[in-house]
PyMOL Python script that loads the backbone (N, CA, C, O; Angstrom):
from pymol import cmd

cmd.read_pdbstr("""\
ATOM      1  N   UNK A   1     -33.053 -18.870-237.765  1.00  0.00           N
ATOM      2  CA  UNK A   1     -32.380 -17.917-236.902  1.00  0.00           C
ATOM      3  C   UNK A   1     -32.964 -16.513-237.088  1.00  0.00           C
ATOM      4  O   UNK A   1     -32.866 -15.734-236.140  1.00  0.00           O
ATOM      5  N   UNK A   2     -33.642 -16.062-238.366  1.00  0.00           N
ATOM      6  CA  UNK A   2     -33.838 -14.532-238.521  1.00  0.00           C
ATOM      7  C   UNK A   2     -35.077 -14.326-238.086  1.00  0.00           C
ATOM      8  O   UNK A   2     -35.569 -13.199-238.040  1.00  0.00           O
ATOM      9  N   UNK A   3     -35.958 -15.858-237.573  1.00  0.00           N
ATOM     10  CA  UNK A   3     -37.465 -15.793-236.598  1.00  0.00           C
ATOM     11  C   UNK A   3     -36.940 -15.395-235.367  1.00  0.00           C
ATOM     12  O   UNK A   3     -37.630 -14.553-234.793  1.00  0.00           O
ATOM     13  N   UNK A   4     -35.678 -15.837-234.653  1.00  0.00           N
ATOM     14  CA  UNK A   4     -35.521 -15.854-233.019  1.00  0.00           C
ATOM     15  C   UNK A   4     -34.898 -14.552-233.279  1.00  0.00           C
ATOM     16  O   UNK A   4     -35.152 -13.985-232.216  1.00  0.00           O
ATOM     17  N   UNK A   5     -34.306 -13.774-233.928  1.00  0.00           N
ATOM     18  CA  UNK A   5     -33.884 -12.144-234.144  1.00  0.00           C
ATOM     19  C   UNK A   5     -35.230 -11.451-234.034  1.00  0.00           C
ATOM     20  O   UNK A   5     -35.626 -10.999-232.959  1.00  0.00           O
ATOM     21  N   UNK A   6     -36.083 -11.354-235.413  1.00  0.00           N
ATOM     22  CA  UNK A   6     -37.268 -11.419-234.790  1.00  0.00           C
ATOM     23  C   UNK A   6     -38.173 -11.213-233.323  1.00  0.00           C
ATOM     24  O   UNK A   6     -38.608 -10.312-232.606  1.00  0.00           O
ATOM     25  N   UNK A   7     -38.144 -12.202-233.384  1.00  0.00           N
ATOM     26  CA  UNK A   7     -39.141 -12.340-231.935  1.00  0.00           C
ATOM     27  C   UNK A   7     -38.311 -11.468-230.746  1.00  0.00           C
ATOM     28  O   UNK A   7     -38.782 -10.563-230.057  1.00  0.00           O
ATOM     29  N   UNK A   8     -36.944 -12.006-230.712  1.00  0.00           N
ATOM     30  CA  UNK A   8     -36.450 -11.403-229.428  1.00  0.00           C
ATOM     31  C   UNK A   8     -36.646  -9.824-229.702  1.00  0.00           C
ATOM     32  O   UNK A   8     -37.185  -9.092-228.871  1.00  0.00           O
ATOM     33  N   UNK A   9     -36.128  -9.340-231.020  1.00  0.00           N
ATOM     34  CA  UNK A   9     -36.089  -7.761-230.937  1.00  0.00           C
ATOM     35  C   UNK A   9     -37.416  -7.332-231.083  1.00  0.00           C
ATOM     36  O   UNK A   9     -37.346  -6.198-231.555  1.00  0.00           O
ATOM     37  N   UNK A  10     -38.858  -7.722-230.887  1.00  0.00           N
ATOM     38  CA  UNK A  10     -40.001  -7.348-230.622  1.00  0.00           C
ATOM     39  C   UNK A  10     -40.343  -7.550-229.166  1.00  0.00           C
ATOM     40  O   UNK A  10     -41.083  -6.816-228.511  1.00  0.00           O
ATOM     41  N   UNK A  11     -39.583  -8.863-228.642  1.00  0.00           N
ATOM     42  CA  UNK A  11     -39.666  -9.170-227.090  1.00  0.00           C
ATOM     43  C   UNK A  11     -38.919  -7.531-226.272  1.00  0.00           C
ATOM     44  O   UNK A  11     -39.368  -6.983-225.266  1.00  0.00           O
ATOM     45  N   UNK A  12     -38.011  -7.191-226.892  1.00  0.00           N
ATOM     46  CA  UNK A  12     -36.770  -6.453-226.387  1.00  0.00           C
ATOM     47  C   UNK A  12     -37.786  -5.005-226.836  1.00  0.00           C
ATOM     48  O   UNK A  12     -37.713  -3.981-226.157  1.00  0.00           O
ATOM     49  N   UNK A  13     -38.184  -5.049-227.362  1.00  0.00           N
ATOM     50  CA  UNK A  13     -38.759  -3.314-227.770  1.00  0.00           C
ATOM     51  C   UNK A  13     -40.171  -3.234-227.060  1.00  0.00           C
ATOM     52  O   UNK A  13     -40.616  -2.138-226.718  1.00  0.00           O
ATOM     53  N   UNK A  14     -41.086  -4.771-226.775  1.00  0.00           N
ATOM     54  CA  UNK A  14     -42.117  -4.373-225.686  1.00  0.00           C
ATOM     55  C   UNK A  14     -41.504  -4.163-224.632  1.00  0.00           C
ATOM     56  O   UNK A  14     -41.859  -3.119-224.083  1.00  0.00           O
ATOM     57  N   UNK A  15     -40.556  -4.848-224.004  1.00  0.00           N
ATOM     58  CA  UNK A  15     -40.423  -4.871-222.754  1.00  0.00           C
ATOM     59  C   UNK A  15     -39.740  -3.009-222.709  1.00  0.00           C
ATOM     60  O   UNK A  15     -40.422  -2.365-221.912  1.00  0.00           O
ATOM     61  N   UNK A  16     -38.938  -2.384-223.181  1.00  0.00           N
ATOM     62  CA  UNK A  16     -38.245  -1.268-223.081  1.00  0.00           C
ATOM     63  C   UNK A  16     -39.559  -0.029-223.228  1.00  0.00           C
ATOM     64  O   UNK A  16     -39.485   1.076-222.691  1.00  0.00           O
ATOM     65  N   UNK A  17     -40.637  -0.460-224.001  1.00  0.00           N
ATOM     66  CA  UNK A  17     -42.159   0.332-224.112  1.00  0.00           C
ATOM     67  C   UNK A  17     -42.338   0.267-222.446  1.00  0.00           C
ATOM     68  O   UNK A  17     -42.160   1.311-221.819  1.00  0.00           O
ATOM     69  N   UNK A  18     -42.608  -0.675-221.901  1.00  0.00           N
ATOM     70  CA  UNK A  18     -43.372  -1.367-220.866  1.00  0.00           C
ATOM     71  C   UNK A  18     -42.345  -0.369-220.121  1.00  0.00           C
ATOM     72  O   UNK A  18     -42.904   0.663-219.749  1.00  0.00           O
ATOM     73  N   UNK A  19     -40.884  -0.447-219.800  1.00  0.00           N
ATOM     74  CA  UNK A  19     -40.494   0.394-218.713  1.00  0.00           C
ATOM     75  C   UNK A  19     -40.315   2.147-218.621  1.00  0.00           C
ATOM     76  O   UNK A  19     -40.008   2.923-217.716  1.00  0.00           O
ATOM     77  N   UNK A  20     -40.574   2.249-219.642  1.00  0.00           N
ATOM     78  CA  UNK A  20     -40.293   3.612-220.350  1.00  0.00           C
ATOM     79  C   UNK A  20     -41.896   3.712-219.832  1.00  0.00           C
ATOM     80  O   UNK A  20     -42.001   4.669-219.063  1.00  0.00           O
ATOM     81  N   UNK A  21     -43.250   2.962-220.039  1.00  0.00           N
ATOM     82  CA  UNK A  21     -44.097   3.862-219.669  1.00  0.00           C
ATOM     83  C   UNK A  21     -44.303   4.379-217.794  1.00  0.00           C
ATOM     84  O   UNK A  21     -44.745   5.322-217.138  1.00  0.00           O
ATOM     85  N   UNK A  22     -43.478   2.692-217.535  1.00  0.00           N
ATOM     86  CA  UNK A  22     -43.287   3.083-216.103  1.00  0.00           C
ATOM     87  C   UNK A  22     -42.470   3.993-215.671  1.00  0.00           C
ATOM     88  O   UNK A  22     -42.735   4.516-214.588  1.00  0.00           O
ATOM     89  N   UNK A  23     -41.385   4.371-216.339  1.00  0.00           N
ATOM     90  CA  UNK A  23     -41.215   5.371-215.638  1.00  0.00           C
ATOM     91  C   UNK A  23     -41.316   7.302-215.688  1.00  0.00           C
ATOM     92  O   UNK A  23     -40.759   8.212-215.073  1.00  0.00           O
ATOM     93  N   UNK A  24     -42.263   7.216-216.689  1.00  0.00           N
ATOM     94  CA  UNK A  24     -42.838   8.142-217.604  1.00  0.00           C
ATOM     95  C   UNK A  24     -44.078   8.264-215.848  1.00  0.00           C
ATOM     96  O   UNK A  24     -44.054   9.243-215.102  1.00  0.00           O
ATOM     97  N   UNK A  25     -44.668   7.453-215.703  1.00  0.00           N
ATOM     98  CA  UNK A  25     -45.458   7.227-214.840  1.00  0.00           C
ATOM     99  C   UNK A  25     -45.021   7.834-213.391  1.00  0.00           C
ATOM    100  O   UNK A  25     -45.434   8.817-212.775  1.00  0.00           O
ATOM    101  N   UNK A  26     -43.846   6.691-213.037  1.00  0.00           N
ATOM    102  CA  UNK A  26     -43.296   7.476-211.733  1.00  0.00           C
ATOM    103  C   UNK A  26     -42.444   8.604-211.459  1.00  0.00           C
ATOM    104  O   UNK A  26     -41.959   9.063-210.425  1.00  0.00           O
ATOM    105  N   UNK A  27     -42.380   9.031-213.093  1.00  0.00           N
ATOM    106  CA  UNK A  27     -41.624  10.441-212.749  1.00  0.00           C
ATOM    107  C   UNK A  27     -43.091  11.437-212.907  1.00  0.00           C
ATOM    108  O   UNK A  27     -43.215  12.426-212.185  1.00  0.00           O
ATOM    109  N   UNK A  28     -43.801  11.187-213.579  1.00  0.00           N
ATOM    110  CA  UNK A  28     -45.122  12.502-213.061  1.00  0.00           C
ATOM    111  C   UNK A  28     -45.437  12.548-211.886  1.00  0.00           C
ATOM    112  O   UNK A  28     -45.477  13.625-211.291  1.00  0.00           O
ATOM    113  N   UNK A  29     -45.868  10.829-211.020  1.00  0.00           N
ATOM    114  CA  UNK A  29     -46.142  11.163-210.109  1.00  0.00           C
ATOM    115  C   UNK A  29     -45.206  11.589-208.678  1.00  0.00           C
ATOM    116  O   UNK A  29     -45.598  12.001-207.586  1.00  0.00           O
ATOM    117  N   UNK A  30     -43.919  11.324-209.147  1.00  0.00           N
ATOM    118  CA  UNK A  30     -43.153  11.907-207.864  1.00  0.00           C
ATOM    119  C   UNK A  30     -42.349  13.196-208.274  1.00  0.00           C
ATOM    120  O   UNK A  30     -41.973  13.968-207.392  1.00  0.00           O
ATOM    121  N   UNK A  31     -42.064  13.452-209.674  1.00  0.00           N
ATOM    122  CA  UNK A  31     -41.588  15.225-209.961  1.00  0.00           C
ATOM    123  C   UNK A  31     -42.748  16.040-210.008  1.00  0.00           C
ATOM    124  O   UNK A  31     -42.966  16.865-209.121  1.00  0.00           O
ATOM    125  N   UNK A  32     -43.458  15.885-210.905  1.00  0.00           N
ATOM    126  CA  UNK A  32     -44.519  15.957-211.193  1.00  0.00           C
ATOM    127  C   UNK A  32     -45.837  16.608-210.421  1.00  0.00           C
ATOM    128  O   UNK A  32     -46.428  17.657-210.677  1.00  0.00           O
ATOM    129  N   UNK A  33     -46.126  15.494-209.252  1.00  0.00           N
ATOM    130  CA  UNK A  33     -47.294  16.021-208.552  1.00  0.00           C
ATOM    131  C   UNK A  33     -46.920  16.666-207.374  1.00  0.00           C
ATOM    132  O   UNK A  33     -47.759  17.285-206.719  1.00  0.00           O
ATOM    133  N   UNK A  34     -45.679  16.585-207.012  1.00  0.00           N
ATOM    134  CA  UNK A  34     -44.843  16.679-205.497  1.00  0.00           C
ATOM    135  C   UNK A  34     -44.350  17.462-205.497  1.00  0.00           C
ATOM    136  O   UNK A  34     -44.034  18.044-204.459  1.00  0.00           O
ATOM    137  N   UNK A  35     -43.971  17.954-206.957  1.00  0.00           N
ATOM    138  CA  UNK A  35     -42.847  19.352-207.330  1.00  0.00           C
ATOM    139  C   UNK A  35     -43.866  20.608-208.079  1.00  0.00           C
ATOM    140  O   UNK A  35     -44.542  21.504-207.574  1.00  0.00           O
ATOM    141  N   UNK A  36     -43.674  20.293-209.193  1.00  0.00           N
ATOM    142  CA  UNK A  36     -44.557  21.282-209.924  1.00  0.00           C
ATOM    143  C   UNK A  36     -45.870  21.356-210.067  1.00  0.00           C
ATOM    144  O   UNK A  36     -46.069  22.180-210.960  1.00  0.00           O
ATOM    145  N   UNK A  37     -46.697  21.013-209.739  1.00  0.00           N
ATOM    146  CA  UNK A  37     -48.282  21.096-209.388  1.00  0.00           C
ATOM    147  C   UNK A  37     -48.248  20.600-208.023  1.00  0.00           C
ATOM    148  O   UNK A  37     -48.923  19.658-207.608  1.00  0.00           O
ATOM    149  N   UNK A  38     -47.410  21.297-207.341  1.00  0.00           N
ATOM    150  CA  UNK A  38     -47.872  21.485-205.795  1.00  0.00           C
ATOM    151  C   UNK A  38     -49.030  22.438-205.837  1.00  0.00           C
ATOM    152  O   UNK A  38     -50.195  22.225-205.503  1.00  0.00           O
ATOM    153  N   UNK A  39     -48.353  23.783-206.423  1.00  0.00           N
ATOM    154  CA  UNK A  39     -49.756  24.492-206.284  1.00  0.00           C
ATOM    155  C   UNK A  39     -51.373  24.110-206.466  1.00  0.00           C
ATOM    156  O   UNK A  39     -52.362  23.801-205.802  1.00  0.00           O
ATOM    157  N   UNK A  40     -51.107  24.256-207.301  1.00  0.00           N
ATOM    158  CA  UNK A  40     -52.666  23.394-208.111  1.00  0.00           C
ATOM    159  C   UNK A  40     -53.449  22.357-206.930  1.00  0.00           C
ATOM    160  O   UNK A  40     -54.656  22.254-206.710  1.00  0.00           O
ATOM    161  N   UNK A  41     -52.627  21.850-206.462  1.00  0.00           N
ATOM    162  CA  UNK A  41     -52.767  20.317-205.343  1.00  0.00           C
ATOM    163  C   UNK A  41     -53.403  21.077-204.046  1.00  0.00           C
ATOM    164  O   UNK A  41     -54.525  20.770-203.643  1.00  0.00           O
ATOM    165  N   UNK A  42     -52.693  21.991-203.476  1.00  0.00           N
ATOM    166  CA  UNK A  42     -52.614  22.507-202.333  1.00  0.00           C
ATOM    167  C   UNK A  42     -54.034  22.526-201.657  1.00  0.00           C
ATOM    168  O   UNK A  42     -54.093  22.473-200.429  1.00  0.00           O
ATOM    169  N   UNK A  43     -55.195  22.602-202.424  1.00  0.00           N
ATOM    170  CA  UNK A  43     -56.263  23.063-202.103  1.00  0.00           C
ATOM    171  C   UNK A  43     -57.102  21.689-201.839  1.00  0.00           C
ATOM    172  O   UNK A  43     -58.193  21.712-201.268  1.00  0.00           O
ATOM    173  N   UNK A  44     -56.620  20.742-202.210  1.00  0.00           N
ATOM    174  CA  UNK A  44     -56.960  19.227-201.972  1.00  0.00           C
ATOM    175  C   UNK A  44     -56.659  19.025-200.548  1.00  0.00           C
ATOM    176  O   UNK A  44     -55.555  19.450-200.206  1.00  0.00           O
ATOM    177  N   UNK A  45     -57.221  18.597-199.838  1.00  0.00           N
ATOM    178  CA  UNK A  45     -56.546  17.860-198.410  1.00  0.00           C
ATOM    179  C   UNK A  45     -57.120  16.297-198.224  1.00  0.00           C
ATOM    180  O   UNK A  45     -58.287  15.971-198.441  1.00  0.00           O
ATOM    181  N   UNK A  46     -56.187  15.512-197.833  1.00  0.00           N
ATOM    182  CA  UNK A  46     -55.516  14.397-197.898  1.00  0.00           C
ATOM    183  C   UNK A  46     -55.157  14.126-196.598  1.00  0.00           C
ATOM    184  O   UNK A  46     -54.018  14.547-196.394  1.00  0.00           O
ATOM    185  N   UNK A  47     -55.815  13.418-195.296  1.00  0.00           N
ATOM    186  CA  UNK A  47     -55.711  13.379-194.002  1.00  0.00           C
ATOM    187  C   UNK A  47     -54.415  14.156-192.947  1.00  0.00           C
ATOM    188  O   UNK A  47     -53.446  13.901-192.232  1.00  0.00           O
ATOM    189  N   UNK A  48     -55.290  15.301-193.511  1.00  0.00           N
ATOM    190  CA  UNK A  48     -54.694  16.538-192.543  1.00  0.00           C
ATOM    191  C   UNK A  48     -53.519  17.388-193.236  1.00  0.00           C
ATOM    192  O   UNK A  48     -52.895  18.240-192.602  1.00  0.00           O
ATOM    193  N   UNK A  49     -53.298  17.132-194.404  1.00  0.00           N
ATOM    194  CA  UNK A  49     -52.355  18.113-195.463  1.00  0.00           C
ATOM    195  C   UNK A  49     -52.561  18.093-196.509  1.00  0.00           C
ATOM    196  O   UNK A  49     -53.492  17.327-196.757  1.00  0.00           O
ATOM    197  N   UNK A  50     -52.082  18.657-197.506  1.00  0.00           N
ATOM    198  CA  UNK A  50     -52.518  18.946-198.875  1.00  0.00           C
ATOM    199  C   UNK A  50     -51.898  17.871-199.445  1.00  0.00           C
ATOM    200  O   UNK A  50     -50.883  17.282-199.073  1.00  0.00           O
ATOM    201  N   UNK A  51     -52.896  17.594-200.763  1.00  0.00           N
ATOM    202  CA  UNK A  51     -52.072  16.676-201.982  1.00  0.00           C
ATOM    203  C   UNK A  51     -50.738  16.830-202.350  1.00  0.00           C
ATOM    204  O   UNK A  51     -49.842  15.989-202.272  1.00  0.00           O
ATOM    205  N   UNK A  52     -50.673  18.196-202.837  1.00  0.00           N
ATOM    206  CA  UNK A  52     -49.003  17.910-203.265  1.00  0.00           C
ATOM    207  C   UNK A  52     -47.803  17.387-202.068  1.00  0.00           C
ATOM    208  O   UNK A  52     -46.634  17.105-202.331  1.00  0.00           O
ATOM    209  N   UNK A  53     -48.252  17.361-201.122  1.00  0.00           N
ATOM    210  CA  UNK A  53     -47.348  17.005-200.127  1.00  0.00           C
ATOM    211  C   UNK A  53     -47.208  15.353-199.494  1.00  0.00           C
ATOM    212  O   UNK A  53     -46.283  14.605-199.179  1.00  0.00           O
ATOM    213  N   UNK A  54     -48.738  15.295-199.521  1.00  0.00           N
ATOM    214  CA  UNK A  54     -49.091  13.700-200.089  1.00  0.00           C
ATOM    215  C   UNK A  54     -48.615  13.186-200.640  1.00  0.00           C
ATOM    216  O   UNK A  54     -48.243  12.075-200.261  1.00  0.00           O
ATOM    217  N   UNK A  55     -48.355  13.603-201.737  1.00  0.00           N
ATOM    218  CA  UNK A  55     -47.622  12.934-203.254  1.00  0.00           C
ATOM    219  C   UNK A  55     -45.916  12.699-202.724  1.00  0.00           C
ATOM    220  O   UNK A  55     -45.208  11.709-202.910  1.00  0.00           O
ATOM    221  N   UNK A  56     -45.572  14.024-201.992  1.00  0.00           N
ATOM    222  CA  UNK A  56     -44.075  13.838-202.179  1.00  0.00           C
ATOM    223  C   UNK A  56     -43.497  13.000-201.078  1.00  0.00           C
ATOM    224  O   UNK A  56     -42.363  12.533-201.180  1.00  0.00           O
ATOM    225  N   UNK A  57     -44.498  12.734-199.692  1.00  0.00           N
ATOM    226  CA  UNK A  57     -44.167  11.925-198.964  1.00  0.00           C
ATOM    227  C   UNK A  57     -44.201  10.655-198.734  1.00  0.00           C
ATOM    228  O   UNK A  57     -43.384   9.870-198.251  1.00  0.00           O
ATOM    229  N   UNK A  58     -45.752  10.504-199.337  1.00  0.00           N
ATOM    230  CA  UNK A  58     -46.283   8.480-199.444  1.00  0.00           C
ATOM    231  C   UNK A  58     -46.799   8.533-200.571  1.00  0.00           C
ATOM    232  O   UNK A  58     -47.035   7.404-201.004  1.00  0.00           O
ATOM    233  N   UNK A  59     -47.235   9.786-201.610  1.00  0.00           N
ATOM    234  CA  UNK A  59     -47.521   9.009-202.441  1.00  0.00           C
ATOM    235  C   UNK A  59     -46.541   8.457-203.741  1.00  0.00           C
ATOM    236  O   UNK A  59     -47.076   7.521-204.336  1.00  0.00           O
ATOM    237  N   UNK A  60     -45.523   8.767-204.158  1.00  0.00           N
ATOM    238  CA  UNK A  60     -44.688   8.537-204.553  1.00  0.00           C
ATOM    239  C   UNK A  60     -43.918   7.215-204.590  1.00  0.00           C
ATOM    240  O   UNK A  60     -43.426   6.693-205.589  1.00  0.00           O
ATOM    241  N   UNK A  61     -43.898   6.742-203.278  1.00  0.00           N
ATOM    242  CA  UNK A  61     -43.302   5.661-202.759  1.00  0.00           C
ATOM    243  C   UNK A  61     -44.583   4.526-203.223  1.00  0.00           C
ATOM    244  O   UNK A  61     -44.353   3.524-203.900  1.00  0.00           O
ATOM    245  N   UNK A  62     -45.806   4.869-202.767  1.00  0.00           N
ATOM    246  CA  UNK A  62     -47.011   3.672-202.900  1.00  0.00           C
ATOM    247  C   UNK A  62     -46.771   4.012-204.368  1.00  0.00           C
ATOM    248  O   UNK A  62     -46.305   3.011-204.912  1.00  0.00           O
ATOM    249  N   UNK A  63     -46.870   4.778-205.018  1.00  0.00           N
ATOM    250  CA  UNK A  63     -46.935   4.210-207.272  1.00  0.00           C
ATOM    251  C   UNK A  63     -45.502   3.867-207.305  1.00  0.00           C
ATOM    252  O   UNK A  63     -45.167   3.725-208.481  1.00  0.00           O
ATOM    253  N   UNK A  64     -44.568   3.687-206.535  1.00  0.00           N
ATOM    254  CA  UNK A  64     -43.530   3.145-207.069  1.00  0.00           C
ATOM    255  C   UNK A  64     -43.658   1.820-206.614  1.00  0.00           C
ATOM    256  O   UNK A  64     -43.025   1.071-207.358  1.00  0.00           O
ATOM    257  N   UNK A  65     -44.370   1.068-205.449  1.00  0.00           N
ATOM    258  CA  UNK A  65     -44.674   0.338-204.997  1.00  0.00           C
ATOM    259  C   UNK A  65     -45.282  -0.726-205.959  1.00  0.00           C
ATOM    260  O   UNK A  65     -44.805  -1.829-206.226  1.00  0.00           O
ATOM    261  N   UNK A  66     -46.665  -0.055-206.517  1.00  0.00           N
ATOM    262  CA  UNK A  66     -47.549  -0.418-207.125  1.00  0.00           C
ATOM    263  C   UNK A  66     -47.213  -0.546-208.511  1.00  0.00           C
ATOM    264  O   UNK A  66     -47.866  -1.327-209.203  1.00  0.00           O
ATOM    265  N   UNK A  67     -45.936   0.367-209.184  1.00  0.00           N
ATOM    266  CA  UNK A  67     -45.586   0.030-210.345  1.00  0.00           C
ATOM    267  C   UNK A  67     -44.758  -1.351-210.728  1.00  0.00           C
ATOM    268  O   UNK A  67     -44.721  -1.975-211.789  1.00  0.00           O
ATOM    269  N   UNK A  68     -44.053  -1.610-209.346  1.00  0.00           N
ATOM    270  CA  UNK A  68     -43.393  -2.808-209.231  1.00  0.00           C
ATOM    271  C   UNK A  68     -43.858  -4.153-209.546  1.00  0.00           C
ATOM    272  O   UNK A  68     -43.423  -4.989-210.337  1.00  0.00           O
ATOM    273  N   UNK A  69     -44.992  -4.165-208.623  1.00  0.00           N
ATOM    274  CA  UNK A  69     -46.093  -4.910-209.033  1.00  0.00           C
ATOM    275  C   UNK A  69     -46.793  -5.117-210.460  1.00  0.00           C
ATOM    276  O   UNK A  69     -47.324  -6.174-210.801  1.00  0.00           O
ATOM    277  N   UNK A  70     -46.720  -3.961-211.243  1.00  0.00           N
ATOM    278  CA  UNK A  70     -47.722  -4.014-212.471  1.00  0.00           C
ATOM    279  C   UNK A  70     -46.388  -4.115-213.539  1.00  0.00           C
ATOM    280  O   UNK A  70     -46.818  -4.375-214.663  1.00  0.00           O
ATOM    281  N   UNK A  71     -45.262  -4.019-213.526  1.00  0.00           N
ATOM    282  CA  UNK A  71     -44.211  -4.302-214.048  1.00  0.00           C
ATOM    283  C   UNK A  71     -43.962  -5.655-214.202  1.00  0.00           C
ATOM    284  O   UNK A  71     -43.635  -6.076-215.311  1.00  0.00           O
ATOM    285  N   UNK A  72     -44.098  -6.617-212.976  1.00  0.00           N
ATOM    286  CA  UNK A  72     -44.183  -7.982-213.052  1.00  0.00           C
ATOM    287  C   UNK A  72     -45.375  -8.922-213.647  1.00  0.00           C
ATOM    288  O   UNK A  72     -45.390  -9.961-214.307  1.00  0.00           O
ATOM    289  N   UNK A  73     -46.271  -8.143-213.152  1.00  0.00           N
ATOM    290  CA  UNK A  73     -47.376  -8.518-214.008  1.00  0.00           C
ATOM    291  C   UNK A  73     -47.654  -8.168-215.207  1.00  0.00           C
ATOM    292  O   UNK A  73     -48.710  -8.663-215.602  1.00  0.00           O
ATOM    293  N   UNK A  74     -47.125  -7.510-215.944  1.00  0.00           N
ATOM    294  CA  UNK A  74     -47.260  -7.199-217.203  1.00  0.00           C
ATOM    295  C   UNK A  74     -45.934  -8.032-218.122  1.00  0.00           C
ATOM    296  O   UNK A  74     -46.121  -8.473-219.256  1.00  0.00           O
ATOM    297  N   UNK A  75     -44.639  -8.132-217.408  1.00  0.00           N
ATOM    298  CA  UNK A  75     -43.863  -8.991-217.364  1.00  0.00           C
ATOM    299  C   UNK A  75     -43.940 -10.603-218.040  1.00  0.00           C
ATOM    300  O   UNK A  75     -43.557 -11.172-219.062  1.00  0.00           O
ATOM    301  N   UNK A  76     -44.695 -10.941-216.767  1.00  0.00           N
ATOM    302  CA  UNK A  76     -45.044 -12.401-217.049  1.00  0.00           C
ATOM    303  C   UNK A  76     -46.037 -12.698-218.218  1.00  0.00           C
ATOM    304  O   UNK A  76     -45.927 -13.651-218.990  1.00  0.00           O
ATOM    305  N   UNK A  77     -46.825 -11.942-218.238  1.00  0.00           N
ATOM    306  CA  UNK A  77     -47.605 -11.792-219.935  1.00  0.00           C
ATOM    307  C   UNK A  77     -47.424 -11.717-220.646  1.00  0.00           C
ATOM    308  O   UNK A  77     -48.108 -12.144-221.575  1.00  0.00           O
ATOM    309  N   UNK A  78     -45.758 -10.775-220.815  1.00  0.00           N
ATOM    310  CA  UNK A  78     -45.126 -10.527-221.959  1.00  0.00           C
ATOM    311  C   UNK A  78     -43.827 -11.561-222.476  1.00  0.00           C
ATOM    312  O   UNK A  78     -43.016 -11.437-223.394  1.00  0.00           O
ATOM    313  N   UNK A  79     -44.025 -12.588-221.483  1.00  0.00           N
ATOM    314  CA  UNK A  79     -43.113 -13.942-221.061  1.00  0.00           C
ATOM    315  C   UNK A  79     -43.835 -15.029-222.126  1.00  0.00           C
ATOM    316  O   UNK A  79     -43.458 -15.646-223.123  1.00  0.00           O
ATOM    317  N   UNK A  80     -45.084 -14.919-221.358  1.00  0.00           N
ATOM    318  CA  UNK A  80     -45.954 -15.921-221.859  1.00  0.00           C
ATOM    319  C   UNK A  80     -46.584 -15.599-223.397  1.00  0.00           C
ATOM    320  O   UNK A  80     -47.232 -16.377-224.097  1.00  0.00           O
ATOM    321  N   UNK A  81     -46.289 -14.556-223.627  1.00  0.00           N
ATOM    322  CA  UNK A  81     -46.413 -14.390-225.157  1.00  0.00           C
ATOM    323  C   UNK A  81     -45.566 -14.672-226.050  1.00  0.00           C
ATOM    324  O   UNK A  81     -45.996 -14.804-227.196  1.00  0.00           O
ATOM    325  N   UNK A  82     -43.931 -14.871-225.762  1.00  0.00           N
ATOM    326  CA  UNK A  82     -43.184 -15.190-226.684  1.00  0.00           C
ATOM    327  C   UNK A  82     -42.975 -16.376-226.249  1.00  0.00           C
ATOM    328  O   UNK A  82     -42.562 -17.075-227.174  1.00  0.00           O
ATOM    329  N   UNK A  83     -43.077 -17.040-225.116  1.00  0.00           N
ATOM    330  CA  UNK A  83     -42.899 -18.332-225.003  1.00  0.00           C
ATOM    331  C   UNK A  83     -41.826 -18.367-224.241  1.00  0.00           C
ATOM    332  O   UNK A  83     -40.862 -19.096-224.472  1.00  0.00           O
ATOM    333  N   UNK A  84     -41.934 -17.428-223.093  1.00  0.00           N
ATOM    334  CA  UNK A  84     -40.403 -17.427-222.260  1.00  0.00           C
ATOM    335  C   UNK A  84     -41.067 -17.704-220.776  1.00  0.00           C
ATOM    336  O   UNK A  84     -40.450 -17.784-219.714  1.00  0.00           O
ATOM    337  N   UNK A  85     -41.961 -17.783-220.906  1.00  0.00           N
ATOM    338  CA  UNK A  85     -42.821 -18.465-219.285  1.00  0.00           C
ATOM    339  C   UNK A  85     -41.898 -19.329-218.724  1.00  0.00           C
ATOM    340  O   UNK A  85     -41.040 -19.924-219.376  1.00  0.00           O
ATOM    341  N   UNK A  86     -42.143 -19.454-216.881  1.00  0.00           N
ATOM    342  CA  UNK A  86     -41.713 -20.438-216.119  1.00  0.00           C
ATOM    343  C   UNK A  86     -42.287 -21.856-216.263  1.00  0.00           C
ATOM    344  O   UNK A  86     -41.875 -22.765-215.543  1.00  0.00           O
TER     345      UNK A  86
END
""", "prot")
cmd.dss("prot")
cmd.show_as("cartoon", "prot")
cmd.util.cbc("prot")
cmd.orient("prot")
């Protein structure tokens, strides 16, 4: 029993790494690039407006998109490492 304590509370502390970096991730890129380095951005253009505005309209939404995705996929790896696969 003190192996499956173990394992789970290493299962339980990657997986909480894993979302914590995601959302470490989607809060730079949607507070982050959309809010406070608008300036900085401004001078970038991005089909017909600046980056920071980019960021706060589609790009935000596509890395939250895309984090979804890399959440599951990192997921199932982290499944198949302790032996919790489908």
């Amino acid at each position: 029993m003190a192996e499956e304590k173990v394992d789970s509370s290493e299962y339980w502390k990657a997986n909480v790494r894993l979302i914590t970096g995601c959302l470490i991730v989607w809060a730079f890129v949607s507070y982050g690039c959309a809010i406070l380095f608008r300036p900085l951005l401004s001078g970038i253009s991005v089909g017909g407006t600046d980056l920071g505005f980019w960021f706060a309209q589609q790009g935000s939404i596509l890395t939250f998109i895309a984090l979804i995705f890399f959440y599951a996929w990192k997921m199932n790896k982290l499944d198949q490492k302790f032996g919790l696969g489908e």
